[in-house]
C-alpha positions in Angstrom: 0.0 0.0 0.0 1.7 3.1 -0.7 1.7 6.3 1.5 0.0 9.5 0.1 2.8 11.9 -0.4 2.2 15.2 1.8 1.7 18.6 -1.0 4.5 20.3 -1.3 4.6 23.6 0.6 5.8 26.7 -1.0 8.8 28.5 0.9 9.2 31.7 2.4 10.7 33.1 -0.7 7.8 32.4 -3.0 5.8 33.5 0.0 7.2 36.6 0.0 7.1 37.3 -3.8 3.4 36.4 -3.9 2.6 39.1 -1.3 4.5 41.8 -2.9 3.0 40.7 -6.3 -0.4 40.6 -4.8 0.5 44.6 -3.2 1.3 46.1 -5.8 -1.6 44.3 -8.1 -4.2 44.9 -5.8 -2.4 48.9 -4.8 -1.8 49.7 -8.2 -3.8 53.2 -8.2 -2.0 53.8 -5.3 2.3 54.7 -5.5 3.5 52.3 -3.1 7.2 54.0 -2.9 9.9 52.1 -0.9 7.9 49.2 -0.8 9.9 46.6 2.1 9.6 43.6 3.4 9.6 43.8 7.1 8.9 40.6 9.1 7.6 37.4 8.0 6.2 34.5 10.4 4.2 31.3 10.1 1.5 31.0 11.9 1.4 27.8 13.2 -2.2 27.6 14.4 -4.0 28.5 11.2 -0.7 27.5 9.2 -0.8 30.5 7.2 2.3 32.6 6.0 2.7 36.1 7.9 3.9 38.1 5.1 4.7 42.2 6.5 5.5 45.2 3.6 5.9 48.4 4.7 6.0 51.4 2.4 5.7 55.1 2.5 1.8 56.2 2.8 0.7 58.2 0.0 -0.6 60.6 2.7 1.4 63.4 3.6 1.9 64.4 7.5 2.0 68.8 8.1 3.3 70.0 10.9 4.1 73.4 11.8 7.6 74.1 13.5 9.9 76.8 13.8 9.2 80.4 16.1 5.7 81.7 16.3 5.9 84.6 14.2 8.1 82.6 11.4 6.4 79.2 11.6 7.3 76.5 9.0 5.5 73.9 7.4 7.2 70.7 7.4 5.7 67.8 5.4 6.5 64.1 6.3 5.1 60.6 5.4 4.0 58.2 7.2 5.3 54.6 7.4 2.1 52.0 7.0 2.5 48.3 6.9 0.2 45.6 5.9 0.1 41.9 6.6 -0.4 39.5 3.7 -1.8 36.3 5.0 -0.3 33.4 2.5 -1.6 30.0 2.1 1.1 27.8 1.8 -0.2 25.1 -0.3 -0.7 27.1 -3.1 0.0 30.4 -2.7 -3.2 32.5 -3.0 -3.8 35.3 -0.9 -6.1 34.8 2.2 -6.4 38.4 3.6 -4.5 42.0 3.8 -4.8 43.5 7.1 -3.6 47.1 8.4 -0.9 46.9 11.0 -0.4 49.1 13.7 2.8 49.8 15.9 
């Protein structure tokens, strides 16, 4: 009688790939500048790749510094970071969710 083979699993690389593929598919409208990985994980429980991009929000950040009577407007972005949940049977994307430090 012979053993049913376990499916192969993809790795973290092709884990990886597959999220930022699916970011900038799915974010296209939006510039994702300095797009980065961050942190990956498996998540042993659900068994689910952790997959974390950050990249510079599209949204700029004004802030006034400087003296009173000469202020000046500094404009920053913002960092945001998503988490791309991976299957890792095949690939496909489960969810995107917003993370927050």
């Amino acid at each position: 009688m012979m053993e049913a083979q376990q499916p192969q699993l993809i790795d973290i690389k092709t884990a990886v790939q597959r999220a930022r593929n699916q970011a900038k598919e799915l974010f296209e409208p939006e510039s994702l500048t300095n797009l980065a990985l961050e942190e990956v994980g498996f998540d042993e429980d659900d068994q689910h790749w952790l997959i974390t991009l950050g990249y510079d929000s599209p949204h700029h950040i004004k802030r006034q510094t400087g003296p009173k009577h000469f202020p000046t407007i500094e404009e920053e972005r913002k960092r945001e970071y998503k988490v791309f949940r991976i299957d890792p049977k095949d690939g496909h994307l489960i969810s995107i969710t917003l993370r927050n430090l």
